[in-house]
LUMTI-224901 format. One record per residue (C-alpha): residue number from 1; residue in one letter; x, y, z. Coordinates in steps of 0.2 Angstrom, whole numbers, plus 5000, padded with zeros to 4 digits. Example, Ala and Ser with C-alpha at 12.3 -4.5 7.8 and 13.67 -1.06 7.14 Angstrom:
BEGIN
1, a, 5062, 4978, 5039 $
2, s, 5068, 4995, 5036 $
//
This chain:
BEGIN
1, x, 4725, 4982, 4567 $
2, x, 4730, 4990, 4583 $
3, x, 4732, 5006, 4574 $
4, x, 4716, 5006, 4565 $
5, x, 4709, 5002, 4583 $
6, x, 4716, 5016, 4594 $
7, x, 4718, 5028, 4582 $
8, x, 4709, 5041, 4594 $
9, x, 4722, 5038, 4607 $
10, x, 4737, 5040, 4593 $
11, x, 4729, 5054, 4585 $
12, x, 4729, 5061, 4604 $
13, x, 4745, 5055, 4609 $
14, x, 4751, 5067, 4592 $
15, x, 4743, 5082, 4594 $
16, x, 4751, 5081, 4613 $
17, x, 4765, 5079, 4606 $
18, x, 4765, 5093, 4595 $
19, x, 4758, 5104, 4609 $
20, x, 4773, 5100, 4618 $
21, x, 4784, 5103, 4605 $
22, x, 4779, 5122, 4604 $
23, x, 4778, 5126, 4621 $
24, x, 4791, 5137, 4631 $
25, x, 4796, 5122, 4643 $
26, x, 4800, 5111, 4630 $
27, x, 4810, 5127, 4620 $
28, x, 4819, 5130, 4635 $
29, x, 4828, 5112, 4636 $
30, x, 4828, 5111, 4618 $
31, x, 4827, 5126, 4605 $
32, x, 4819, 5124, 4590 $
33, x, 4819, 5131, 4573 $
34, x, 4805, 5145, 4571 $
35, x, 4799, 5134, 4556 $
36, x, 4797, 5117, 4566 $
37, x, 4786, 5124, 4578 $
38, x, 4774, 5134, 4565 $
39, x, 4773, 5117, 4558 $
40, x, 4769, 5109, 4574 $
41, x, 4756, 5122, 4578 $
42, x, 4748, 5117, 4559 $
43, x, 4749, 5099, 4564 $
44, x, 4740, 5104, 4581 $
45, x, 4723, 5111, 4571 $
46, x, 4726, 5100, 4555 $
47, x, 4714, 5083, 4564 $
48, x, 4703, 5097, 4567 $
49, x, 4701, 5106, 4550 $
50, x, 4701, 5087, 4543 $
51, x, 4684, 5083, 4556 $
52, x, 4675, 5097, 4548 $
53, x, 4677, 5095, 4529 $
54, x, 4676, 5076, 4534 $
55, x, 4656, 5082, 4541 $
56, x, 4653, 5094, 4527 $
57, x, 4657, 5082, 4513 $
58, x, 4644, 5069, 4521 $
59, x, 4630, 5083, 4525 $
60, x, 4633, 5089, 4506 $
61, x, 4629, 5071, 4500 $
62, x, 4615, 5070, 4514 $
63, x, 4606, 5086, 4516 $
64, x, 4601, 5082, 4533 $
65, x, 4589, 5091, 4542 $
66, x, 4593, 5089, 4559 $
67, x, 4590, 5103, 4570 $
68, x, 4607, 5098, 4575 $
69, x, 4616, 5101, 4558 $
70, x, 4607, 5115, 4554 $
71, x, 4612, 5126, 4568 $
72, x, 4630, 5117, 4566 $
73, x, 4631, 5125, 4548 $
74, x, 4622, 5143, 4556 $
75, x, 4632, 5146, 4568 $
76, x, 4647, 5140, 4556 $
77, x, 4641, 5152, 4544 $
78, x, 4638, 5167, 4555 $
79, x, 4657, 5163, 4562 $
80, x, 4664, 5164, 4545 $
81, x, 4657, 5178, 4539 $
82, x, 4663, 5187, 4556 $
83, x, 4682, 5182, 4553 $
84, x, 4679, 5188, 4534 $
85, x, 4670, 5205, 4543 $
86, x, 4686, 5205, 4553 $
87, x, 4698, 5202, 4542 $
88, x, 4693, 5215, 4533 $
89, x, 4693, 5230, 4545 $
90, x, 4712, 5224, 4548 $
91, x, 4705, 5220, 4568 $
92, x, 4712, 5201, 4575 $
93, x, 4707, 5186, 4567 $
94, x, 4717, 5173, 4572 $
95, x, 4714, 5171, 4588 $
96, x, 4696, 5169, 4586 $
97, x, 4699, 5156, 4573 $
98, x, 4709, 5143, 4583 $
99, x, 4695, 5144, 4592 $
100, x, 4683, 5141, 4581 $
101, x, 4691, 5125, 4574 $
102, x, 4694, 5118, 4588 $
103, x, 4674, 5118, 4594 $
104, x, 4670, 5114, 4577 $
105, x, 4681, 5100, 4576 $
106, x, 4676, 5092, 4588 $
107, x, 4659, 5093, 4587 $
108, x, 4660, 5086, 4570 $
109, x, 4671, 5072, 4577 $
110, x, 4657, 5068, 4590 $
111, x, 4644, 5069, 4576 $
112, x, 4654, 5057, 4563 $
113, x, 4654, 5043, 4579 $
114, x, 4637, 5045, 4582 $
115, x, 4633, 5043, 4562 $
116, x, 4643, 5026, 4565 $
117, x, 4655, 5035, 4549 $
118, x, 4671, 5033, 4561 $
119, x, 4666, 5014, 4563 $
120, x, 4668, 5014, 4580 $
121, x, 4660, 5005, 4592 $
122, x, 4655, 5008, 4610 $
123, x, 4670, 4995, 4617 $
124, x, 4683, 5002, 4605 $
125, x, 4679, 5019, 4612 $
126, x, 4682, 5014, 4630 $
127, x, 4696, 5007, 4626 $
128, x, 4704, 5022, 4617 $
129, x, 4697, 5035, 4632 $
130, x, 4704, 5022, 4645 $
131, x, 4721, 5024, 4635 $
132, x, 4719, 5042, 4637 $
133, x, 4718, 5042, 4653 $
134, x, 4734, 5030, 4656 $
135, x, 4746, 5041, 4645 $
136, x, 4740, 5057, 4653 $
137, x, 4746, 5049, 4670 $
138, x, 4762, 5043, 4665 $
139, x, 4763, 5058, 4655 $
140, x, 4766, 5068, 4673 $
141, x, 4776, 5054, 4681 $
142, x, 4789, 5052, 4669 $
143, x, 4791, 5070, 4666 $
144, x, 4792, 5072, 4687 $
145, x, 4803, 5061, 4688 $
146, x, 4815, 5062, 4673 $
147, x, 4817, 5080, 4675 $
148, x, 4812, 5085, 4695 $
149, x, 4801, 5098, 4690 $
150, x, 4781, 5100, 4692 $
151, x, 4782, 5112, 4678 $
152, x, 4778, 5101, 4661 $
153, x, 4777, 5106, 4642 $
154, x, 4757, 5104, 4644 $
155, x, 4750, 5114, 4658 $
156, x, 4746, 5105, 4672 $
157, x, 4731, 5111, 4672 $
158, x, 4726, 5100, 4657 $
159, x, 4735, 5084, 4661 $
160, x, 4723, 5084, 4680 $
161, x, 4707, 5093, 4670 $
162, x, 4710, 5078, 4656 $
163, x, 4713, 5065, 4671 $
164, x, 4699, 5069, 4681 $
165, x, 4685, 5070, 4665 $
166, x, 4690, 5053, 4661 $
167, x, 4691, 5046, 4680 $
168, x, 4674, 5040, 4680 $
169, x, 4677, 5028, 4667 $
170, x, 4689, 5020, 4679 $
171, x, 4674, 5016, 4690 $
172, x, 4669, 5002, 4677 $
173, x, 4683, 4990, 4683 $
174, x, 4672, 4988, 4700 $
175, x, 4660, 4982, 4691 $
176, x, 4668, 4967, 4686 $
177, x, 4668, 4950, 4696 $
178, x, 4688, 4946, 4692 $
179, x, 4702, 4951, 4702 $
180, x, 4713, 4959, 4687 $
181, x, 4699, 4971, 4684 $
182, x, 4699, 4975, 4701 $
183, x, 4716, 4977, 4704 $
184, x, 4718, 4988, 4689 $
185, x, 4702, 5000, 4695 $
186, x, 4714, 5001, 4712 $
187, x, 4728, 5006, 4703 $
188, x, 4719, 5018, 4690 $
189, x, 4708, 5027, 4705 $
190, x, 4724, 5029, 4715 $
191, x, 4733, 5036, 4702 $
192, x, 4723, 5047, 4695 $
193, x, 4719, 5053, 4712 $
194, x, 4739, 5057, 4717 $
195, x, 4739, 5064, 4701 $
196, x, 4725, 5080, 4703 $
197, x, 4729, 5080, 4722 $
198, x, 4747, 5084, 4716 $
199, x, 4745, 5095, 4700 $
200, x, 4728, 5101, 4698 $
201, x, 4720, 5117, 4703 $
202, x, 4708, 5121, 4718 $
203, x, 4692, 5119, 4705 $
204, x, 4698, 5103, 4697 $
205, x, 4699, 5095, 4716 $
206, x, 4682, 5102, 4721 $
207, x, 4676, 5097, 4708 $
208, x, 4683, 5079, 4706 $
209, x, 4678, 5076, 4722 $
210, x, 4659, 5081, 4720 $
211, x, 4659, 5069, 4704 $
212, x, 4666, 5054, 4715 $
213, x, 4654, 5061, 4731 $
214, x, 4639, 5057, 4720 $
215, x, 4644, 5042, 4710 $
216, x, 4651, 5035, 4726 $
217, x, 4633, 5036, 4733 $
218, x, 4625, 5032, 4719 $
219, x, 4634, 5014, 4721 $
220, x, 4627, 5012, 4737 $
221, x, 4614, 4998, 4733 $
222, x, 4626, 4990, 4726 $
223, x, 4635, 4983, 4739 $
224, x, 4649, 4974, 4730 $
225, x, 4653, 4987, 4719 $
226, x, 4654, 5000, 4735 $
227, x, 4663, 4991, 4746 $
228, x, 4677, 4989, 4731 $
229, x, 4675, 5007, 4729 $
230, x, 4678, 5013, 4747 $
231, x, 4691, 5002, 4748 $
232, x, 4699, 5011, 4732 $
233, x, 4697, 5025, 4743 $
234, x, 4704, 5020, 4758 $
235, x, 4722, 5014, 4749 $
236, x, 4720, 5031, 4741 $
237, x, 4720, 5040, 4756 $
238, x, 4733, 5029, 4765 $
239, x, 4746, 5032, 4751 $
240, x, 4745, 5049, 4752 $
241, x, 4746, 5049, 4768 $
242, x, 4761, 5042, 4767 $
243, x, 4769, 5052, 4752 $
244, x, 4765, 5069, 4764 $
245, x, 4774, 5060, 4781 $
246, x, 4788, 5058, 4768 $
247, x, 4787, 5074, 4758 $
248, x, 4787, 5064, 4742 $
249, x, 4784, 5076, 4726 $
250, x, 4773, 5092, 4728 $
251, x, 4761, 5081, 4739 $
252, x, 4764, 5091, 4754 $
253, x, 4763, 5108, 4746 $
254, x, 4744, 5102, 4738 $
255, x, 4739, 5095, 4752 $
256, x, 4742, 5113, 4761 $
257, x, 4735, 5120, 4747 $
258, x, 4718, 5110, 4745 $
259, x, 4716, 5109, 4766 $
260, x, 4720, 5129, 4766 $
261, x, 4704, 5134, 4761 $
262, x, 4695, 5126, 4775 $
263, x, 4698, 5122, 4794 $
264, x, 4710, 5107, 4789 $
265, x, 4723, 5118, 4785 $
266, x, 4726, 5115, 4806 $
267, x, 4724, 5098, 4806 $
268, x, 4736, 5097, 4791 $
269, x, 4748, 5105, 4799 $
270, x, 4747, 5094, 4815 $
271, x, 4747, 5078, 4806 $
272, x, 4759, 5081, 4791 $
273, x, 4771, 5095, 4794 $
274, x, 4784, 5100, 4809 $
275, x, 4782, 5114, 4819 $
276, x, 4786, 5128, 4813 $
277, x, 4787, 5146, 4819 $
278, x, 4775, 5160, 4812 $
279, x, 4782, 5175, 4801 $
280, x, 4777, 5186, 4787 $
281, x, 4779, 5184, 4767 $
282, x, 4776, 5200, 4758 $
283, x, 4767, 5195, 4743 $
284, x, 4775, 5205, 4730 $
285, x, 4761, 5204, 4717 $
286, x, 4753, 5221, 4715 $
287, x, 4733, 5219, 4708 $
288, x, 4732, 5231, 4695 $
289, x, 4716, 5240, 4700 $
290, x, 4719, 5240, 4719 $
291, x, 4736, 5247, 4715 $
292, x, 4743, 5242, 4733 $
293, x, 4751, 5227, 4737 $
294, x, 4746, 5214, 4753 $
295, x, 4754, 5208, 4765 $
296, x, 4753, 5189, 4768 $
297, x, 4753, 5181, 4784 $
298, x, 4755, 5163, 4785 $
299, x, 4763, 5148, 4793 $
300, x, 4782, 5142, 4785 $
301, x, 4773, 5126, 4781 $
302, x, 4757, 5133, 4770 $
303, x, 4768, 5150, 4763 $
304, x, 4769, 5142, 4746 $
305, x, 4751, 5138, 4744 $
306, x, 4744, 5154, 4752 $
307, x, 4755, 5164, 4741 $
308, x, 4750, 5151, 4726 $
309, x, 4732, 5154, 4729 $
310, x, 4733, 5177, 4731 $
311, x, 4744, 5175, 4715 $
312, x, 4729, 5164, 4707 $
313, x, 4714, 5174, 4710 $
314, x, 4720, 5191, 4709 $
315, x, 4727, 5187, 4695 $
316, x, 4713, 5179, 4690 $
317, x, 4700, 5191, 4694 $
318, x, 4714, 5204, 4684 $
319, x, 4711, 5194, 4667 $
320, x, 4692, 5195, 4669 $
321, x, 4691, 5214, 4672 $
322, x, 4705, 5215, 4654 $
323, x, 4690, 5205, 4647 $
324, x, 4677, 5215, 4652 $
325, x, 4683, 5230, 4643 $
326, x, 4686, 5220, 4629 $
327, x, 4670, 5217, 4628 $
328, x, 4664, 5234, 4631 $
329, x, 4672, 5239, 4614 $
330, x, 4661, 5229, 4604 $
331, x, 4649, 5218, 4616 $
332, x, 4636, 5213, 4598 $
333, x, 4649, 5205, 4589 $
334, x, 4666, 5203, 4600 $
335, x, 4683, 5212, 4595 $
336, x, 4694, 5194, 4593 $
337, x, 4706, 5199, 4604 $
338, x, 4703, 5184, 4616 $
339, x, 4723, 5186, 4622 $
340, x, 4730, 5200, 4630 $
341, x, 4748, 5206, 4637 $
342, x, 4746, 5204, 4657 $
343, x, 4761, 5212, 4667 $
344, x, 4764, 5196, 4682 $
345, x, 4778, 5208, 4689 $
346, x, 4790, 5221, 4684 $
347, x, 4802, 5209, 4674 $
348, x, 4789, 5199, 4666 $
349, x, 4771, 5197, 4660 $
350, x, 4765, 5185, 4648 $
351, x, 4749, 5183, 4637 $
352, x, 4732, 5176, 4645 $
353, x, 4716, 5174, 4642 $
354, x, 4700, 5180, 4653 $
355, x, 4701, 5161, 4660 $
356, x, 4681, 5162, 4659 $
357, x, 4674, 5154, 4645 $
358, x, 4658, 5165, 4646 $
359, x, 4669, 5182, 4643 $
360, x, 4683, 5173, 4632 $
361, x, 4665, 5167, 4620 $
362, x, 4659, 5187, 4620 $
363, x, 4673, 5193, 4613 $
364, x, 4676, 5178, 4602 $
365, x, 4661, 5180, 4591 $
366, x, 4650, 5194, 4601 $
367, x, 4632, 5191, 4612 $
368, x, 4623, 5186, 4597 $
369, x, 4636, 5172, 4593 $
370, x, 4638, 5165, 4611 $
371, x, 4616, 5167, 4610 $
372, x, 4619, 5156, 4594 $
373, x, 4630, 5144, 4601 $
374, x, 4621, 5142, 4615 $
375, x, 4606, 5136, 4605 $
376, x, 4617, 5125, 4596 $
377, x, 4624, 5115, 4611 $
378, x, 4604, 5114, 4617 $
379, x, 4601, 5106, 4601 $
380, x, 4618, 5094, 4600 $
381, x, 4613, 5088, 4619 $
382, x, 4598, 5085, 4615 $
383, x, 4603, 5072, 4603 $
384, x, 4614, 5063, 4616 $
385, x, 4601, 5064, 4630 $
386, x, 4588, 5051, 4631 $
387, x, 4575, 5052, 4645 $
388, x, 4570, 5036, 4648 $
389, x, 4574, 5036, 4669 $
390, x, 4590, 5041, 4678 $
391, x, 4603, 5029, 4674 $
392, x, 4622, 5027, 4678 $
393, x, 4626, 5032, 4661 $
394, x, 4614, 5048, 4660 $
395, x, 4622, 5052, 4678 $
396, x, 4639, 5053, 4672 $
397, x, 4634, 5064, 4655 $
398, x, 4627, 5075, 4667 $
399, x, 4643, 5075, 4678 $
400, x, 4653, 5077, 4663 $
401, x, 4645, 5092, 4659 $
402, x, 4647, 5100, 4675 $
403, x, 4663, 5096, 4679 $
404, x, 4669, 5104, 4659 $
405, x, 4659, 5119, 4662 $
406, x, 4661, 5123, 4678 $
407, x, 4680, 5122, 4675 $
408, x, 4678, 5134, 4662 $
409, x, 4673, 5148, 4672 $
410, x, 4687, 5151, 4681 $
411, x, 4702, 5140, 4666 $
412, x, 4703, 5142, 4648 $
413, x, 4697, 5125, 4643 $
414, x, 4681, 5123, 4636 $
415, x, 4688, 5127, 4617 $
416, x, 4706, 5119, 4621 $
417, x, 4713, 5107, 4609 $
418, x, 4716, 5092, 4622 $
419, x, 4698, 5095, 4634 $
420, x, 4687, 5100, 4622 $
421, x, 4689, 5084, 4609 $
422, x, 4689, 5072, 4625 $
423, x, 4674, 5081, 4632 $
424, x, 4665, 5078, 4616 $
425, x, 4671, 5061, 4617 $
426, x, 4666, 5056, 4635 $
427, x, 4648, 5062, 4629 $
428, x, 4647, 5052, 4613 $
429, x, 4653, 5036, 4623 $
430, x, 4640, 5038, 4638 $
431, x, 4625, 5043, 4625 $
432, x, 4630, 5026, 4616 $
433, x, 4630, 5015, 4633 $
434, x, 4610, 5024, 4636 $
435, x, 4605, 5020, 4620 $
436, x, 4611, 5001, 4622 $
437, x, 4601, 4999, 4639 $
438, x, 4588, 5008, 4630 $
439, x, 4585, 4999, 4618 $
440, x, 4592, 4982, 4624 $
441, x, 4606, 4983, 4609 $
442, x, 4623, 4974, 4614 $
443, x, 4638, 4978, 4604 $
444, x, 4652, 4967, 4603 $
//
């Protein structure tokens, strides 16, 4: 019964698994055979594959006409006819189709809830999100901890990015009169908190913290439910606080990182680091279109996150301009080739993506597919959206979406195998707590 319940979280918690199984991390404790990784990777895309024919054997008996599923099965059909065109002129193929599933995976997965074919209700899909959102945490403690390291077999990129879509949820325990609840919305919120202050990305913070701005705000008038929240907040701050005087984890280094950008890189360094004498790092990275390299001056206590962050956006701004001229050789219809080998140093380079989901769609299935897809995710919001006043729930679809995209622009997420399904997910739980204070409908 409890399988039958959370089988969203389970079928999560394998596809994690599986990831972690083929990653380089996890290869460099334990190698294994060439065979058990290509038969993880299958595993990876296999819950995927199953989602679409799962839709396509309901539509086949249905024939809907929903301008939804028709533009599902266009743009479908235009992306397999451009794999077959591919295919067939010996250019890449596969890249473009681990895409594709994915997108269309998950869209079929969100479209089967909202049918009511996967027999979930809205409770049972909180409960599996919530889940979620509990193992990606103690996903990143138990690997720090265990093995000392920051770096973990899923990027930590995904784990904050999968944290911080799914934080809002937690937001739901203040709502609640008793004390469990709110004692568990304190210890979810800090959490979650540590966790993207300490791994996530710049974006990924900013980000977080606009969604919480707003909310936060939003709770306002009602009083209870703010005070609860601010004092969430101030805990949060506090044990931070006092993992920085500490130097507990990488919470210094993120702090100096995040407060870098700004004027509280001073204040940082006054409240949470000793004094330290000025000198000179030679960043060593050479951008491949300035062809010079740049000398970094910075404090002893912020060299790590200065050097962290002239890595990250040259680099960055190196993949975009790879993607570009991929997608000057054929801009119509894209090439495929959404990887590319990028040289990091002179011992080593590694192959990326343009980390721009805009660029990385263009060369996945050309302007007139990304012109497609567009028109296709106008349609498949539309059916989730319901305009009867700003509500809670419409709010945090409309954060949701900004947060996902917006975090594309600058990290390869949107047609990832962990965010995109959970994106798809959040949206389909939202759309099914409007339509209850809608339509006065009460699930149990």
């Amino acid at each position: 019964m409890i399988c039958k319940k959370y089988r969203l979280f389970f079928t999560f918690f394998l596809i994690t698994m599986a990831l972690s199984a083929t990653s380089q991390v996890f290869n460099k404790l334990l190698p294994l055979p060439l065979i058990v990784r290509r038969g993880c990777t299958i595993f990876i895309y296999f819950p995927f594959i199953l989602c679409i024919f799962w839709r396509m054997a309901f539509d086949l008996r249905r024939f809907s006409r929903e301008q939804t599923v028709v533009m599902y099965y266009i743009f479908g059909l235009y992306c397999v006819a451009l794999l077959v065109y591919r295919r067939f002129l010996g250019m890449e193929v596969l890249e473009s189709a681990y895409y594709l599933i994915v997108l269309f995976g998950s869209i079929a997965l969100g479209l089967q809830i909202k049918d009511h074919h996967l027999r979930l209700t809205e409770r049972e899909l909180y409960c599996n999100l919530v889940a979620i959102l509990i193992y990606m945490i103690m996903y990143r403690i138990v690997w720090a901890v265990l093995f000392h390291d920051t770096d973990a077999p899923i990027n930590i990129n995904l784990t904050s990015g999968s944290v911080a879509l799914l934080s809002p949820l937690i937001l739901r325990y203040f709502e609640k009169k008793e004390k469990v609840e709110y004692v568990k919305g304190i210890t979810l919120f800090c959490l979650s908190t540590i966790i993207i202050i300490s791994t996530g990305s710049r974006s990924i913070f900013i980000l977080y913290i606009f969604m919480f701005f707003i909310l936060y705000f939003y709770y306002f008038r009602f009083r209870n439910v703010f005070f609860r929240i601010s004092s969430a907040i101030c805990i949060t701050i506090a044990i931070s606080y006092f993992l920085a005087v500490f130097d507990v984890g990488d919470i210094q280094y993120a702090l100096a990182r995040e407060s870098n950008i700004s004027f509280l890189s001073k204040i940082a360094d006054i409240f949470l680091y000793e004094e330290k004498n000025n000198y000179k790092f030679e960043n060593l990275y050479v951008n491949q279109y300035n062809q010079e390299e740049t000398p970094v001056e910075v404090t002893q206590s912020l060299s790590s996150s200065a050097l962290q962050i002239g890595y990250s956006d040259s680099m960055r701004e190196d993949l975009m301009h790879l993607g570009i001229e991929q997608i000057k050789k054929n801009p119509w219809i894209g090439t495929g080739d959404i990887l590319y080998y990028y040289q990091i140093s002179e011992d080593y380079g590694t192959e990326q993506s343009s980390h721009n989901f805009i660029i990385e769609s263009i060369i996945c299935f050309g302007i007139i597919g990304l012109c497609l897809l567009g028109v296709f995710f106008f349609f498949w919001l539309k059916t989730y959206f319901f305009f009867s006043g700003i509500s809670l729930q419409w709010l945090f679809m409309f954060l949701s979406m900004i947060f996902y995209f917006s975090f594309g622009f600058v990290q390869p997420i949107v047609y990832n195998e962990l965010i995109c399904p959970l994106f798809v997910l959040v949206i389909v739980y939202y759309s099914m707590q409007v339509k209850r204070h809608k339509f006065g409908r009460v699930e149990k």
